[in-house]
N, C-alpha and C positions, 0 to 999 in steps of 0.2 A: 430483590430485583423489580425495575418497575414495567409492568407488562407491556405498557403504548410505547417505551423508550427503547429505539433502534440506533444501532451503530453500522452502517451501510461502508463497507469498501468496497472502492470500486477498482477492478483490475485494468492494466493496462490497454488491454485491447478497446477498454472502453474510452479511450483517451486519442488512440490511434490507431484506424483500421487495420491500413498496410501499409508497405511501404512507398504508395502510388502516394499515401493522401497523409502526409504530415505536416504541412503547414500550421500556422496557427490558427488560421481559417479554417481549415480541415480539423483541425481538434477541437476549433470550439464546435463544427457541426456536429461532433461524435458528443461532444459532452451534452449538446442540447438532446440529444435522440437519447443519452445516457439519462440524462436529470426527466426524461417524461414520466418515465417510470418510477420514480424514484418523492416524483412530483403526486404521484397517484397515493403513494404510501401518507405523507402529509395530508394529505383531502381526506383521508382516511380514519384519519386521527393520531400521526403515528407522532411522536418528538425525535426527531431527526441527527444525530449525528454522522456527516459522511466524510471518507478517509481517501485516500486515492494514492494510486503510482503515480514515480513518477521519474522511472527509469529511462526514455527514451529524452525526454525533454531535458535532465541535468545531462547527457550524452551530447546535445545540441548545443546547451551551454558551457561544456569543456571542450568541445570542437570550435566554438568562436573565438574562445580565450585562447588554443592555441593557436591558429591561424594568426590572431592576430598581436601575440606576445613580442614580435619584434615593434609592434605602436606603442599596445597600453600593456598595463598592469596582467598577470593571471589569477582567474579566479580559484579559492580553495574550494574546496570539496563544500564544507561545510556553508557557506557562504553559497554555491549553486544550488543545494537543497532549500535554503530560505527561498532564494528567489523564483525556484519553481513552485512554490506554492506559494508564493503571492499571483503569479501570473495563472498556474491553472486555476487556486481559488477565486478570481477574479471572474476567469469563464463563468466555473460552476455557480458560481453565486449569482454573475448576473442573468443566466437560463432558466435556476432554480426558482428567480426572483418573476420572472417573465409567464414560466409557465405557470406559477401560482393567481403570479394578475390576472390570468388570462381564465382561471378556473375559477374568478373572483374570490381570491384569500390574499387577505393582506397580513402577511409572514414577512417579518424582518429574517434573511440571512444575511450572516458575516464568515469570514476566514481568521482562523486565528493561525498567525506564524508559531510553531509548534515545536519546542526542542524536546529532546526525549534522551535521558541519561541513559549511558551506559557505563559500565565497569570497567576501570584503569586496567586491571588484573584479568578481565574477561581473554580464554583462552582464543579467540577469534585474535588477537593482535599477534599471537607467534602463527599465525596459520590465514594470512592473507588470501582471501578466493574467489572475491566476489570482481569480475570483469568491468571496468569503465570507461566510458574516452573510446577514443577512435584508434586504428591499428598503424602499428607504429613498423617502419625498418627495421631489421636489426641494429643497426648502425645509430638512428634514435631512440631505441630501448636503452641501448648501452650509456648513450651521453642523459637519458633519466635517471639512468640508475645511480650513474657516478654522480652527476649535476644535485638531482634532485632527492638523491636518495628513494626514488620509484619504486615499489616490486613489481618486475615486469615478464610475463611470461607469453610465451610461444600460445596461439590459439588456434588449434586444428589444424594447421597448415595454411591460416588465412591473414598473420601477420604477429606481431606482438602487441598487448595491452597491458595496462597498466590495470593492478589487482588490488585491491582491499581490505579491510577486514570488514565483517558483518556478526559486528558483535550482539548479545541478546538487550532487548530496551530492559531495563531496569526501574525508569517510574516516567513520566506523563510531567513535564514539568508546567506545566499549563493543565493541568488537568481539573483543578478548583475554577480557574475560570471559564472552562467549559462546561462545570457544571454550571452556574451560575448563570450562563449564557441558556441552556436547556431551560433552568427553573424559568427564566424570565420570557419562554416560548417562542425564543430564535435559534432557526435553523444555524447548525455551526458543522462551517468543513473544516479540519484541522489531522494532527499527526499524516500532512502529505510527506510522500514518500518514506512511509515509515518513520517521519522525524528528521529535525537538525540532530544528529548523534552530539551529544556534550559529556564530560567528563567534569567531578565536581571535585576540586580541588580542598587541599586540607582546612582550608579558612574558607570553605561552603561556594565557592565563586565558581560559575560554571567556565568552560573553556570546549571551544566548538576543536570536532577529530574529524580527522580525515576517515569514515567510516560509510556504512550501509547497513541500514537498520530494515532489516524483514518488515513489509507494508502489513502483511498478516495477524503476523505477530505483535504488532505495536496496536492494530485495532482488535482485537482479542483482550488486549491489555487495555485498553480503552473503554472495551464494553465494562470489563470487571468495575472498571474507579466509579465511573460512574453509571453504573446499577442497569446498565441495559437489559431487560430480557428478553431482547432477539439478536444476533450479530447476523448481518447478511455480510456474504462476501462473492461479490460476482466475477465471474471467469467465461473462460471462450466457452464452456460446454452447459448444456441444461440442466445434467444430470452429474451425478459422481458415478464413473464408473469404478470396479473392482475387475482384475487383472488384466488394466487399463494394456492396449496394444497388442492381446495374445490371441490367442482362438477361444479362449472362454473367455473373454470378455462380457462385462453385464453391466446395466446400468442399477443406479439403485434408486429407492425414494426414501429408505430411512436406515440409518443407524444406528445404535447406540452408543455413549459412550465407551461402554466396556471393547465392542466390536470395532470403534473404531481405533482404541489404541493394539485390537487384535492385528488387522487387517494393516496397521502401520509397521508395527512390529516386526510381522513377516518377511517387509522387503521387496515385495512381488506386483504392491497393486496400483501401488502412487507411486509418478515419473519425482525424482528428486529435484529439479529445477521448479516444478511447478504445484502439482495437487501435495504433495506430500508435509511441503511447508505450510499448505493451508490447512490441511487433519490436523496438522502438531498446533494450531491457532488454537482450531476447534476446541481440543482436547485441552488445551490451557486453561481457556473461556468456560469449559464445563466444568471443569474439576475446582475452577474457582468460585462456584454456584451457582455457573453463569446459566439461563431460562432454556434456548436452545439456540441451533444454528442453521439457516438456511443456505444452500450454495445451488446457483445457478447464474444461469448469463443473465442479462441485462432485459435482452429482451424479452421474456417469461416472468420478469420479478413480480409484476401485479398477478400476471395466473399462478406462481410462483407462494406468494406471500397469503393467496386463498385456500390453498393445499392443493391447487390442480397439478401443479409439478415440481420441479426442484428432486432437491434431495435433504431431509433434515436429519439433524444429530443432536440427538436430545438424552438427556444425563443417563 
């Protein structure tokens, strides 16, 4: 693993605050306040790979394409994962690029559109669960499901959506040319939203799926290809806590491997929609040689990345 080389994901919230400010004015301020930090690690010496969500914005771009499917065309799945990561790498690169002029470093970043295989056979395809798109009638659930073949289910009591599978990444199809990008000392953001999910057919030809590939999980796999020895992965909170929302609640600053697949195992301390998917990262990235892992939010990463906080998990 090489010590200076970082694989940086950044979580949604660092994309878009709340629900008042999601324009794309509004995301690209969140990403410039996101990449300062992140801009700091670079100055620093660090070789930069950064990964990102990118959950709300394909949400944006399957809401336009239905509204307006009685005009044009609709967008697949697969095809709205490209194109959110043309547009948020476009942000990030041109912020990343700004704050570095501005700290007088001249760093080439680029975006590489990033597909990420997954398995034909992967049990995620009989066990669709992952929520998309906007909330539908009963009455349009029904003409999806017959129409479009959909699987559409009931949400809380606040409508129906349409589900997916979120299958596991199985390899970085792009992953040679992000090294290659690293050796030659440009910043590269790449595997957004966890990937284009593709499937490789008998004669090697890739074919993009209607899928959701875990953001976590695909830059976990990311750091392994190419030899990172730090994964950062930032979230809404500073710290990891353990028996996150109870009366013993506690934060922590360090882990170890063995403890964190304790404290997984359990069932009690990581919420399943969010911290739990990122231990199972961790724990992937460790057990594959990986150096260690930092998690904190965005705004601590520099006192974060000096050991003033955060939380690490290291083998």
């Amino acid at each position: 693993m090489r010590d200076k080389r970082a694989v940086v994901a950044i979580g949604g919230n660092s994309l878009i605050k709340d629900k008042h400010h999601q324009t794309v004015q509004d995301q690209y301020e969140a990403m410039r306040e996101t990449t300062a930090s992140i801009a700091d690690m670079v100055e620093a010496g660090w070789e930069m790979a950064i990964t990102h969500g990118n959950g709300p914005q394909v949400g944006f771009i399957l809401r336009r394409s239905e509204l307006s499917r009685h005009e044009l065309h609709e967008v697949p799945l697969d095809a709205c994962g490209a194109d959110s990561q043309g547009a948020i790498g476009y942000a990030l690169q041109q912020n990343m690029r700004n704050h570095l002029l501005a700290r007088g470093l001249e760093r080439a970043v680029a975006t590489v559109v990033t597909q990420v295989e997954v398995g034909p056979d992967d049990p995620a395809w009989e066990n669709p669960s992952k929520p998309i798109g906007s909330f539908m009638t009963p009455e349009q659930a029904a003409e999806r499901r017959a129409g479009d073949g959909w699987v559409v289910v009931e949400d809380a009591g606040r409508g129906w959506r349409r589900v997916v599978p979120s299958p596991e990444p199985l390899s970085i199809v792009e992953a040679d040319v992000v090294s290659l990008l690293l050796d030659a000392g440009v910043i590269v953001i790449t595997v957004g939203g966890g990937g284009i999910p593709v499937v490789r057919e008998p004669d090697g030809h890739l074919r993009g799926v209607d899928a959701v590939i875990d953001k976590d999980l695909a830059s976990a796999m990311l750091a392994t290809v190419i030899e990172a020895g730090l994964l950062v992965i930032t979230t809404a909170v500073e710290k990891v806590a353990l028996g996150w929302g109870t009366p013993e609640q506690r934060w922590v600053d360090r882990l170890t491997l063995a403890e964190a697949k304790q404290y997984l195992a359990e069932g009690t301390h990581f919420a399943a929609g969010s911290m739990a998917p990122k231990i199972q990262a961790c724990i992937n990235y460790l057990e594959a040689g990986g150096g260690e892992v930092l998690i904190t939010d965005p705004e601590h990463l520099p006192a974060a990345i000096r050991g003033e906080t955060g939380t690490r998990i290291v083998p």
